[in-house]
Backbone as CSV, one residue per row, in Angstrom:
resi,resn,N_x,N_y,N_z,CA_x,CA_y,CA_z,C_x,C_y,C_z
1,UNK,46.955,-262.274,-139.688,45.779,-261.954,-138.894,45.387,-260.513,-139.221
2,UNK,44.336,-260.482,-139.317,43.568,-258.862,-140.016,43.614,-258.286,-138.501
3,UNK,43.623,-256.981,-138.447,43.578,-255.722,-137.510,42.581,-255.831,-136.689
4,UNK,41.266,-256.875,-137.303,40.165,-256.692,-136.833,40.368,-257.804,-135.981
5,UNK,40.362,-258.392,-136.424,40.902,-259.643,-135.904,41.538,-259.634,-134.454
6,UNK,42.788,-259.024,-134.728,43.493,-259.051,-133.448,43.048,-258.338,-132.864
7,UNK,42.871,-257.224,-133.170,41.608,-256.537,-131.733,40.990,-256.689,-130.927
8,UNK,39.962,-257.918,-131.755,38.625,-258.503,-130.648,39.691,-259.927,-130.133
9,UNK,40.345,-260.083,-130.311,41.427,-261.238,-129.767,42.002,-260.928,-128.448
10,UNK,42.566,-259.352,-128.642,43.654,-259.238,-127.548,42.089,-258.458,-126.508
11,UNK,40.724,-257.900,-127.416,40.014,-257.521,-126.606,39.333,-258.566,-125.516
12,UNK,39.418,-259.893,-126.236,39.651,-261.238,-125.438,39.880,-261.501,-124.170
13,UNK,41.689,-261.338,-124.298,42.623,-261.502,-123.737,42.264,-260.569,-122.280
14,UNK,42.017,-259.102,-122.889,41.559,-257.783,-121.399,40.110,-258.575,-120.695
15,UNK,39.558,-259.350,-121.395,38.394,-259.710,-120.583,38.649,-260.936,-119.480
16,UNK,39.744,-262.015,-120.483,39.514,-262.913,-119.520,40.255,-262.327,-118.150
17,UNK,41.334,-261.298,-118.329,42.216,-260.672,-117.093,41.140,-260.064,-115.778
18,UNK,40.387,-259.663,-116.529,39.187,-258.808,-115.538,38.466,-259.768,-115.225
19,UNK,37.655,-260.874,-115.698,37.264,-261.922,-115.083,37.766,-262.503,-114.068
20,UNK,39.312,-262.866,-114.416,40.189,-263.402,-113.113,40.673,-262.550,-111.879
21,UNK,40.228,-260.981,-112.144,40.672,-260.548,-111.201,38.659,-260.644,-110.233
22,UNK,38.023,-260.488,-111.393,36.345,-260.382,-110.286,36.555,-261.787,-109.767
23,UNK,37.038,-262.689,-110.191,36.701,-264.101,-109.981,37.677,-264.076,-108.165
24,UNK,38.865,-263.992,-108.418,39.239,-263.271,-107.182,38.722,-262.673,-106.011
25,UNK,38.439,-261.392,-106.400,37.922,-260.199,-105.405,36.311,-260.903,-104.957
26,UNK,35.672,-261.490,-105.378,34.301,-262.269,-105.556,34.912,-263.072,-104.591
27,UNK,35.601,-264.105,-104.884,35.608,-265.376,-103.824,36.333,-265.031,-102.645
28,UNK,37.197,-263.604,-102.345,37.819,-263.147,-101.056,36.491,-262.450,-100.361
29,UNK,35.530,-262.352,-101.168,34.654,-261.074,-100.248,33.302,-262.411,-99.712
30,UNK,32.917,-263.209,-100.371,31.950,-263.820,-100.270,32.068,-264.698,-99.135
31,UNK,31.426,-265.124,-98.377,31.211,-266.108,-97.294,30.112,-267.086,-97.762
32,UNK,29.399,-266.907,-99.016,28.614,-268.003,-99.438,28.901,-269.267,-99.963
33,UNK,28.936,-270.315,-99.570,29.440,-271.447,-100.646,29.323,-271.596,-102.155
34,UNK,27.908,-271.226,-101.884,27.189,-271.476,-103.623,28.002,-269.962,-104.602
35,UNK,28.304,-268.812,-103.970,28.766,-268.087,-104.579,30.353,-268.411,-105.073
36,UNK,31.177,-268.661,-103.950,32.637,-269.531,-103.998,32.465,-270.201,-105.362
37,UNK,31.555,-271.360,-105.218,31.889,-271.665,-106.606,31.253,-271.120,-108.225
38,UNK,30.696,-270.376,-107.774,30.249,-269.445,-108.982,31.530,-268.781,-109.543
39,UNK,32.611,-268.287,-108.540,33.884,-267.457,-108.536,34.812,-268.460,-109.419
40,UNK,34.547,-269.662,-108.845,35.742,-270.050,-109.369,35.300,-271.244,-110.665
41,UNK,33.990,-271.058,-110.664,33.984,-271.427,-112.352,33.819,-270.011,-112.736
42,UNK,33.579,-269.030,-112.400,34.203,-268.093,-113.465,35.572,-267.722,-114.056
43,UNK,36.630,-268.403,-112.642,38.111,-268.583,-112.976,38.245,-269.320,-113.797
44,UNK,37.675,-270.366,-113.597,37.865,-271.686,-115.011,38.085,-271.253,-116.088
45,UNK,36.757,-270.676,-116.638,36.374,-270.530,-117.583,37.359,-268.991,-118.216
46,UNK,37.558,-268.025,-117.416,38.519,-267.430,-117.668,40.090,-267.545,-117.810
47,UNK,40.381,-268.550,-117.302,41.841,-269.466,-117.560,41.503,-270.153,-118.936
48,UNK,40.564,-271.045,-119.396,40.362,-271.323,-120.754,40.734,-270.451,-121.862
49,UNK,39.935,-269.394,-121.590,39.460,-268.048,-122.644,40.823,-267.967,-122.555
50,UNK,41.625,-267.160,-121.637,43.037,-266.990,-121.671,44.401,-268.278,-122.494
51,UNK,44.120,-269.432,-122.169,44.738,-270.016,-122.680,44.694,-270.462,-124.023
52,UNK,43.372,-270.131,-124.787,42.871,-269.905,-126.094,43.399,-269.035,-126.427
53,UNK,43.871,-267.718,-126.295,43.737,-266.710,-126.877,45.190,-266.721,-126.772
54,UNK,46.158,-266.935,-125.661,47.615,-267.031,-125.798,47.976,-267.931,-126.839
55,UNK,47.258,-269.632,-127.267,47.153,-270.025,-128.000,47.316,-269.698,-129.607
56,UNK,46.359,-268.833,-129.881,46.077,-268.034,-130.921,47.345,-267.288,-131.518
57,UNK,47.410,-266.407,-130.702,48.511,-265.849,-131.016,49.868,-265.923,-130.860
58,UNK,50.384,-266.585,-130.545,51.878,-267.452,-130.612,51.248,-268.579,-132.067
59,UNK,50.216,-269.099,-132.475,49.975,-269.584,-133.817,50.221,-268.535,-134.990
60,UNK,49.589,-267.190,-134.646,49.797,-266.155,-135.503,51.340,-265.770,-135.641
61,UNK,51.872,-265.421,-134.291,53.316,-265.033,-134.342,53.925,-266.436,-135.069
62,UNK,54.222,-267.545,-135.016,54.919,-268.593,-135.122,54.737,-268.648,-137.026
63,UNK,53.669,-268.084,-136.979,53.347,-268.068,-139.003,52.580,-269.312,-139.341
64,UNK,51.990,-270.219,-138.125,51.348,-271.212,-138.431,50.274,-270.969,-139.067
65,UNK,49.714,-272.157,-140.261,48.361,-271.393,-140.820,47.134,-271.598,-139.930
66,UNK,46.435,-270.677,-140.192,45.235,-270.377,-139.464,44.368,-271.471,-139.769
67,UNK,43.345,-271.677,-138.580,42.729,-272.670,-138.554,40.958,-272.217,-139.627
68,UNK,40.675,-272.949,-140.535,39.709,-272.535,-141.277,38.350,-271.975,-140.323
69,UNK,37.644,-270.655,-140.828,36.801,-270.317,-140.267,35.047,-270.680,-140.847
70,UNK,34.576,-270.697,-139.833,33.038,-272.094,-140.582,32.566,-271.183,-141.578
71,UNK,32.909,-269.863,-142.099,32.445,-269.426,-143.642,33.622,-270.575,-144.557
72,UNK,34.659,-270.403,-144.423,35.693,-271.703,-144.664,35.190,-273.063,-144.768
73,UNK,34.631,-273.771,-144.289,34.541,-275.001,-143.800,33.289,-275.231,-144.514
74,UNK,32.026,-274.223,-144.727,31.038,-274.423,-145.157,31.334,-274.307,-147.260
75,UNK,32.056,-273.442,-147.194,32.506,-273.600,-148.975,32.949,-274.870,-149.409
76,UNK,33.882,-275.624,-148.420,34.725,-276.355,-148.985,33.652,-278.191,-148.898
């Protein structure tokens, strides 16, 4: 995995954490319904991102090969 790479990966990783913590602090403060679930599809979707990205890298650590990228996919 290039430098660059893991950067915007683990810079990923800091986003989906801050998502799950607004997704949190959002659905403790709100008394709106329609907002509640705004909170917690933003949890969703930040548990995804997170589980992608832990994904990722236990593939990288493990030495598995990388999955082709669509400049990849479009050559071949």
């Amino acid at each position: 995995m290039e430098d660059r790479d893991k950067e915007s990966i683990l810079k990923l990783l800091s986003l989906a954490e801050e998502l799950l913590a607004l997704a949190d602090r959002g659905e403790l403060e709100t008394e709106v319904d329609s907002r509640r679930i705004l909170f917690t599809l933003v949890r969703d979707c930040a548990f995804k991102i997170r589980a992608e990205v832990q994904r990722e890298l236990r593939r990288h650590r493990d030495g598995q090969p990388e999955r082709p990228g669509r400049e990849q996919e479009r050559k071949e």
